[in-house]
N, C-alpha and C positions, 0 to 999 in steps of 0.2 A: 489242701492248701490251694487258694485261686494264685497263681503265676501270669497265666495267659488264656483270655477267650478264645485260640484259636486250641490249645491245649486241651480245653474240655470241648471242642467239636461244637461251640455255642453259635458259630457264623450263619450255624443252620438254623437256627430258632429266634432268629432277630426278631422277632413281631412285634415285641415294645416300642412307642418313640419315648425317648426320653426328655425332657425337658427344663432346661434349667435359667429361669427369667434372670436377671441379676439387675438391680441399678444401672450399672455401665455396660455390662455385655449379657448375651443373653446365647445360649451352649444349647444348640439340639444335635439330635443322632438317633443312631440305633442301638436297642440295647444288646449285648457281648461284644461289643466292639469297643479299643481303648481308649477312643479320643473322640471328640464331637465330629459330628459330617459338616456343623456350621459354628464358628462364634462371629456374634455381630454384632456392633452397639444398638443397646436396647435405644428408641425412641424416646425424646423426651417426653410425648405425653405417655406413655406408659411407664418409664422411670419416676412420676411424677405419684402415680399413680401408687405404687410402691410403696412411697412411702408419707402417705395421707391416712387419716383417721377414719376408721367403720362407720362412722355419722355424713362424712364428708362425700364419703362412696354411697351413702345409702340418699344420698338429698340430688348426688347428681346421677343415677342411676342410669337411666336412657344413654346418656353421654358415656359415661365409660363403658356400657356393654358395646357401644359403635366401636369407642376407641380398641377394645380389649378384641371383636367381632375380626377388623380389619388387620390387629397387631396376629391373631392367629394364623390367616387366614397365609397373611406373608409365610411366618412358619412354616407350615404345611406344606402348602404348594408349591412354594419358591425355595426353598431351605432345603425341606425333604423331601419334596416330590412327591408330593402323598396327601390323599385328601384327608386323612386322619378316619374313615370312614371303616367300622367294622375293627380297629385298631386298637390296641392297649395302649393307654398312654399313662407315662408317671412324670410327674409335675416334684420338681428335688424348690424344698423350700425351707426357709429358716426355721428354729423354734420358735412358737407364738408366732404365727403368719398372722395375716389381717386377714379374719375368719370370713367378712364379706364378699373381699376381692377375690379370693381364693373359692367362694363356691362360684360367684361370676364366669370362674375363668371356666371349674367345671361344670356349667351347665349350658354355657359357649360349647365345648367342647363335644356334650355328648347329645345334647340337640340340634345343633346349629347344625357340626361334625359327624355327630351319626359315629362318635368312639365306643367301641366296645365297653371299655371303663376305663375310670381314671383313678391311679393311686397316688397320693400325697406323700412322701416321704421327707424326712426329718435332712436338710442336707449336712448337719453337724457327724450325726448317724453314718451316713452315706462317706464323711470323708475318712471314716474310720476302717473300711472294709478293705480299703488297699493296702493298708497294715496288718493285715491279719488279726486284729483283734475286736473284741465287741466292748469293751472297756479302755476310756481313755479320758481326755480333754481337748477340747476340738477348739483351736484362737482362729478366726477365721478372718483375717485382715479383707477387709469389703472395701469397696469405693465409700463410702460415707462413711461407715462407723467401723468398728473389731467386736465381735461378736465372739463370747467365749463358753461354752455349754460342758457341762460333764455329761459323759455316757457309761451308764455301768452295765453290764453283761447284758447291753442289747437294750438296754433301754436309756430315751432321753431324761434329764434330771433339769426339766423347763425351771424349776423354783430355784436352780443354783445357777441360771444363765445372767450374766449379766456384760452389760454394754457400753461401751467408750466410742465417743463422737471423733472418732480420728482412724482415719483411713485412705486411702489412697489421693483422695481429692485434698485433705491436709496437705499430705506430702506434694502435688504436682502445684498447688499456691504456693508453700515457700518455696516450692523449685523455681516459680516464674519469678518471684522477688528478690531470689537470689540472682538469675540471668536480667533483668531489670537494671540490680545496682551494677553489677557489673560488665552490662552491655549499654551506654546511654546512648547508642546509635538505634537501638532497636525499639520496637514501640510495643505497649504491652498489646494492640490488637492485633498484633502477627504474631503471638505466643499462642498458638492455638492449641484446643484440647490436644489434637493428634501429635500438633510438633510437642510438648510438652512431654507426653506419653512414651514418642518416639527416645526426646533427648533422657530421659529418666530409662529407657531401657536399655540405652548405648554406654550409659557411663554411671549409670546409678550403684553406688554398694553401699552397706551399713558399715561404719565406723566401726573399732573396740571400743568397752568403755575408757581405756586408756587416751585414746586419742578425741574423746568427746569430752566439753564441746568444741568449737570449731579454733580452737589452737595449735592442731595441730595438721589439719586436714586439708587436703590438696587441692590445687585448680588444675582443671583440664579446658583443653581445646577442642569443639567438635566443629570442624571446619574453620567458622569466622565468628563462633558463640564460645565465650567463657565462662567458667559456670563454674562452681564445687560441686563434685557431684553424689557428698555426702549428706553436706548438710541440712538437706530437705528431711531426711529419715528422722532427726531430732526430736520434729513434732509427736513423735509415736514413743519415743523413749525417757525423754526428761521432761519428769513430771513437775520439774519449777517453770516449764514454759506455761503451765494451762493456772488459770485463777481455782480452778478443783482441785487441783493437782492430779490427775491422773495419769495416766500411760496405759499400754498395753500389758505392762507388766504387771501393775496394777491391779487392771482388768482380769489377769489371770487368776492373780492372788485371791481377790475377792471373790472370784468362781468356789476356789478350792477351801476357802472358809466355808461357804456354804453348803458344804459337802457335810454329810457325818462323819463321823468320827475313821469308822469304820469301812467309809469310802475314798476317803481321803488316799490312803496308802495304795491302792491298787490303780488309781485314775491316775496316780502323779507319773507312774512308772510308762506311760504313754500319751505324749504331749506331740499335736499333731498342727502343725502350723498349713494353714489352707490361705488362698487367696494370693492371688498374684504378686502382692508383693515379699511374698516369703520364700519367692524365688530369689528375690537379689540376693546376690554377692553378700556374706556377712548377716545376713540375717539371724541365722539360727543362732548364731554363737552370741550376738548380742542381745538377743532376745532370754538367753541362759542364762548371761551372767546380769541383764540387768534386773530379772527376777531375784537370784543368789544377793544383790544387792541391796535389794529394798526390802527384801526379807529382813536381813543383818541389821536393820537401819531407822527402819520405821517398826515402834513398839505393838501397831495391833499386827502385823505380821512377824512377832518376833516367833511364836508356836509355831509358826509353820516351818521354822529353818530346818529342822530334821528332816524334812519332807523333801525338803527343793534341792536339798544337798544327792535323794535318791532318783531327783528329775531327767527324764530319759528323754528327747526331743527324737520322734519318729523321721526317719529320709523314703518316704514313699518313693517308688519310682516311677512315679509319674507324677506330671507338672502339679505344684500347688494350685494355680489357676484354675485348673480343669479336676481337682481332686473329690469334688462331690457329686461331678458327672457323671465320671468314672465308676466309684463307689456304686451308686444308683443302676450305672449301665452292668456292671458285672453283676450285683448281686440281682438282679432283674432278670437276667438271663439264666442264671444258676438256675431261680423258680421255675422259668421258662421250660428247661431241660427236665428238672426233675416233676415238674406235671404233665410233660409227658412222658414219661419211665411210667409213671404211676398211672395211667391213663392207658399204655401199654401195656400194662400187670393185668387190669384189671379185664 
């Protein structure tokens, strides 16, 4: 059972950097260790970069190896102090990456860098390991979209992954159109990404479905800004706001349809909510019951109600935000140690 890096003596075998790009923030460190050494917003042109088409990348190519060259080099040298030179590095990425960008990055890496090697790992995968299990359902609320993947005994299930355009950036728009209508002293260009972020971290939680939608739900004060500091979470939950109708609940649902038969039963009993905002307040418990709901409610998920009634929501102890870091950085170290016990034997 992994509890603590410092527990399996792993402090000593850091060699890995670890590295986790993301849309909005971007996690590096060393691997046994439990939290990143840096998070810092990823660059626009690199976030951009993210999430463009393998044709778009392959027509501007010169260009994004500079972009990608100089977005490293920060990394590296200024982040970790470390030229990456002679170095393992593992790169935590979504399922289905963008197969161009992602060899760019390793071959930045291990010619430019001079890395020892570079391993890709699945970050759906990765958020699972601080559970102790290798069998789950990984919802991984992202800055753009909720990205939802089954993992069964250690392996990714890419063909049951699927995705909803709603994620943190949803939320932090209706957050500004909510302080808007009810501040008309303030102008929406001093609602900035960060105050935004900031006011959504101070006063943000998710409703019950009892008290959604916004009938019932409170205003607060953060200094001289009024605001509800619920009602931005909506856009992720009620699926009569979107012309698709989707949610995140949704999102899940449709994961665990495309599971077999036979898989179904063992992924549901570990449901692992990742991405920063499944740290707020109320999260978990509405993300439970609005599943339980649209199960009950909506005819193609009505097969599934046996299943959701057996749904188990994982409390990793450590942050959602940082939960496919982590994953990557322990089990990276684990290998670390045990290649050399066996390198020792031998």
């Amino acid at each position: 059972m992994i509890t603590s890096p410092m527990k399996w003596g792993l402090s000593d075998r850091r060699t890995a950097l670890v590295l986790d790009i993301g849309v909005r923030y971007t996690k590096c460190g060393l691997a046994g260790e439990a939290r990143p050494r840096s998070v810092f917003a990823t660059p626009d042109a690199i976030a951009s970069l993210l999430t463009v088409w393998t044709r778009q990348i392959a027509e501007g190519f010169a260009e994004v190896e500079l972009s990608l060259h100089g977005f490293l080099r920060t990394v590296l040298l200024e982040k970790l102090q470390s030229t990456g030179c002679g170095k393992e590095i593992v790169l935590v990425c979504n399922v289905n990456p963008n197969a161009k960008l992602l060899a760019v990055i390793k071959f930045l890496l291990v010619e430019k860098f001079k890395a020892k090697a570079v391993t890709v790992t699945c970050s759906q995968l990765c958020s699972l390991y601080p559970t102790e299990s290798l069998t789950g359902i990984v919802v991984d609320c992202g800055y753009q979209e909720t990205r939802c993947c089954a993992v069964a005994y250690g392996h990714t299930l890419p063909y049951c992954a699927r995705y909803a355009p709603l994620g943190a950036k949803a939320v932090l728009e209706c957050l500004k159109q909510n302080v808007l209508q009810r501040n008309p002293n303030i102008t929406e260009s001093a609602l900035t990404q960060e105050i935004l972020e900031d006011l959504l971290l101070r006063a943000g939680f998710v409703a019950g479905p009892a008290q959604a939608p916004a009938t019932a739900l409170s205003t607060c004060t953060l200094g001289s800004v009024e605001l509800d500091p619920s009602c931005c979470f909506e856009v992720l939950f009620d699926a009569e706001m979107h012309l698709e109708q989707w949610c995140i609940a949704s999102c899940f649902l449709d994961t665990l349809l495309a599971c077999e038969m036979q898989v179904r039963a063992v992924v549901v009993r570990n449901i692992v909510l990742a991405g920063g905002l499944a740290d707020t307040k109320g999260f978990r418990e509405r993300f439970a019951s609005s599943v339980l709901q649209l199960a009950a409610q909506v005819p193609r998920y009505q097969l599934l109600q046996g299943l959701t009634k057996q749904m188990s929501v994982s409390s990793p102890r450590f942050p959602a935000e940082t939960l496919p870091w982590v994953g990557a950085s322990l089990t990276f170290s684990v290998l670390a140690a045990l290649q050399g016990v066996s390198r020792g034997g031998a």
